[in-house]
VEXDO-418246 format. One record per residue (C-alpha): residue number from 0; residue in one letter; x, y, z. Coordinates in Angstrom, 2 decimals. Layout:
N
   n res       X       Y       Z
 NUM   A       X       Y       Z
...
END
This chain:
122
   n res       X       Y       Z
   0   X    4.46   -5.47   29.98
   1   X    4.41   -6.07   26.50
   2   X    3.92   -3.27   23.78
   3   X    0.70   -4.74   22.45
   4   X   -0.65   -5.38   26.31
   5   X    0.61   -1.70   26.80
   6   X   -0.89   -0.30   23.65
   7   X   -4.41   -2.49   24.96
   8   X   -4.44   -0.94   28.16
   9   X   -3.80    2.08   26.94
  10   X   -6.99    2.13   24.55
  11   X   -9.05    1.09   27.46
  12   X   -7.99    3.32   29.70
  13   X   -9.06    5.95   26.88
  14   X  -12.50    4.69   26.24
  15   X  -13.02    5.06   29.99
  16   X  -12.17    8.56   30.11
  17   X  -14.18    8.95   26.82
  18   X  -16.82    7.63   28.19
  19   X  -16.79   10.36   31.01
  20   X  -16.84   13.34   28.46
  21   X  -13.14   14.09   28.05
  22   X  -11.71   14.96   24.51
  23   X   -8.56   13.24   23.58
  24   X   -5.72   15.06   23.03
  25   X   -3.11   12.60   22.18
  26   X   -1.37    9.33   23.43
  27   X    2.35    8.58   23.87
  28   X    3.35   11.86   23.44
  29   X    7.31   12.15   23.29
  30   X    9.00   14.94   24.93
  31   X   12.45   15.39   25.21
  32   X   12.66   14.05   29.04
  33   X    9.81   11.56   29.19
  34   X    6.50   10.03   27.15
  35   X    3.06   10.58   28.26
  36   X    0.58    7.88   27.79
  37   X   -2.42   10.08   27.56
  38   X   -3.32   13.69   27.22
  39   X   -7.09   14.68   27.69
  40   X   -9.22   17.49   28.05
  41   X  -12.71   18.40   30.09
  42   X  -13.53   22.38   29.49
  43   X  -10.43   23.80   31.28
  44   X   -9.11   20.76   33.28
  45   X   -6.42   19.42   31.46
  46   X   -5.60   16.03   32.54
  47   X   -2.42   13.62   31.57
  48   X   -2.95    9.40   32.48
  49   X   -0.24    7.02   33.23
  50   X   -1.83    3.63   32.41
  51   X   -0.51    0.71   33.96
  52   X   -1.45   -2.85   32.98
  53   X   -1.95   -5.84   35.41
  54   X   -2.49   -9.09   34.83
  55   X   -4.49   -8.94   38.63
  56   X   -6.02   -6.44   40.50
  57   X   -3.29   -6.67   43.52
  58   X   -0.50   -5.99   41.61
  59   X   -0.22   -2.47   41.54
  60   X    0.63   -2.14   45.81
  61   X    4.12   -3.39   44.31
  62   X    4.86   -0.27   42.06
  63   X    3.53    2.44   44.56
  64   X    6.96    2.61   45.93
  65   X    8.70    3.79   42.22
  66   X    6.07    5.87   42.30
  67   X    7.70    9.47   43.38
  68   X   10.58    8.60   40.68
  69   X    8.53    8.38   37.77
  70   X    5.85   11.64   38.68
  71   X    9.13   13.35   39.03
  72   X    9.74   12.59   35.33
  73   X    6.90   12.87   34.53
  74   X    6.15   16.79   35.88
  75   X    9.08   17.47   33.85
  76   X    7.16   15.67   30.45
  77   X    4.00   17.91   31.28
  78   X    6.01   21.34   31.64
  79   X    7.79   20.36   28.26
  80   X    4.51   19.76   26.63
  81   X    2.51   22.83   28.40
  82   X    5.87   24.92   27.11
  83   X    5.53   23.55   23.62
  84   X    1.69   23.53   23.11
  85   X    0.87   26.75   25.27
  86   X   -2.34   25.46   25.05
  87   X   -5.84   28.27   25.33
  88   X   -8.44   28.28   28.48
  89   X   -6.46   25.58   30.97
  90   X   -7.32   26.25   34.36
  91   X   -6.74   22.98   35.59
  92   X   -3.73   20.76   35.20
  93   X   -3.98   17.26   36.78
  94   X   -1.92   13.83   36.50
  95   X   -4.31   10.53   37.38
  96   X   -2.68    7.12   37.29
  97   X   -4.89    4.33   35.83
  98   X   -4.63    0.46   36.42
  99   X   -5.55   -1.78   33.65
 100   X   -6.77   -5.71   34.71
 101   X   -8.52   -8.02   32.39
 102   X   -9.40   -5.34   29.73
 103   X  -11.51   -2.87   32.49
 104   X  -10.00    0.59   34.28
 105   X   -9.52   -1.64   38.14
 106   X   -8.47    1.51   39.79
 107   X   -8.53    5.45   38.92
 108   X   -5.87    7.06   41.33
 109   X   -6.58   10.92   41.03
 110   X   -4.71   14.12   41.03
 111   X   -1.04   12.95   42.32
 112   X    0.49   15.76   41.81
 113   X   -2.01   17.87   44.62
 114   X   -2.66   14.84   47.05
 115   X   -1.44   11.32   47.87
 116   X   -3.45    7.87   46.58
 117   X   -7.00    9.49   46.53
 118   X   -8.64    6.09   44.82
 119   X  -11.79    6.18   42.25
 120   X  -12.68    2.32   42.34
 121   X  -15.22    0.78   39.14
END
């Protein structure tokens, strides 16, 4: 995926979280092991979003597999940030993969790290 599809994706997927009361926190955050694409926040639940964009709705069966790989890298990007930011009042820590098709959120997968491919489908 292109930056500029990437960067796209990545501004819907924040609108739709927006749009369900979260405050942003930031987006690509850098850490030393790994970037995060988004980092948002809903009273104590603090939640970090991989976005993924597709150019169709199917495509995302095809990267499921990678899958345990990159949330590996990714818990180690999330302690590194938690460790930097020691952030106030989080009760809640939660990673939620987001699929991007045709400029809407296709598919919300929910809380990886705490249970498999739980599915919120728009």
């Amino acid at each position: 995926m292109s930056t500029e599809k990437g960067r796209r994706a990545e501004e819907v997927a924040l609108e739709y979280f927006l749009q369900r009361g979260f405050c942003f926190l930031g987006k690509n955050v850098r850490t030393k092991v790994g970037e995060i694409d988004l980092i948002l926040r809903l009273a104590g639940l603090l939640l970090f979003v991989e976005v993924k964009g597709r150019k169709s709705d199917w495509e995302h069966s095809a990267w499921q597999p990678l899958w345990r790989g990159k949330k590996r890298r990714l818990a180690q990007a999330i302690r590194f940030f938690l460790e930097r930011e020691r952030l106030q009042g989080v009760r809640e820590i939660r990673l939620d993969i987001v699929f991007v098709t045709q400029g809407r959120v296709a598919e919300h997968f929910s809380d990886e790290f705490l249970s498999g491919f739980a599915t919120i489908r728009e």
